[in-house]
C-alpha positions as CSV (number, residue, x, y, z in Angstrom):
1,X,0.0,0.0,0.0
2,X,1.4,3.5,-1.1
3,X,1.5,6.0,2.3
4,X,-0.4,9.5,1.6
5,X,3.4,10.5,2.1
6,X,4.7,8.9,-1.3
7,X,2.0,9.9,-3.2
8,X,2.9,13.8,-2.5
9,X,5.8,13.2,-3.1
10,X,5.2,11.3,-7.0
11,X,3.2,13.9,-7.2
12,X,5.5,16.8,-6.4
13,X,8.1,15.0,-8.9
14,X,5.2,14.9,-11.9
15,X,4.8,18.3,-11.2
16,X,8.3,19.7,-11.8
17,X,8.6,17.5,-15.2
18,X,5.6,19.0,-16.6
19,X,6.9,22.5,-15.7
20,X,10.6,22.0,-16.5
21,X,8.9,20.3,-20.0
22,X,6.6,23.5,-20.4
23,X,9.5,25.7,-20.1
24,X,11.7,23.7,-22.3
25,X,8.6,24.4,-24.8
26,X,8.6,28.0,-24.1
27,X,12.0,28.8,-24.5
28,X,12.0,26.7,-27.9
29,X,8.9,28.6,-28.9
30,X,11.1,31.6,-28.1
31,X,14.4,30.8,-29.3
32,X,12.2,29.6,-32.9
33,X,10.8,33.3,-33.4
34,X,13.9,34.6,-32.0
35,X,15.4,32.8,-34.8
36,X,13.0,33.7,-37.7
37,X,13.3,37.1,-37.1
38,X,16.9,36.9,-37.8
């Protein structure tokens, strides 16, 4: 059985991949027009 503790923390760890991923897409968006206008 998986304590309330481990959950948090999967959670906590599923939440900093989706915002490191985000802001891996951002800064691609970024760099892209960045880029373009070149």
């Amino acid at each position: 059985m998986i304590t309330l503790e481990a959950q948090l923390k999967m959670q906590d760890v599923l939440v900093v991949l989706i915002g490191m991923r985000r802001k891996y897409v951002r800064i691609k968006v970024w760099a892209g027009m960045n880029f373009h206008h070149l």
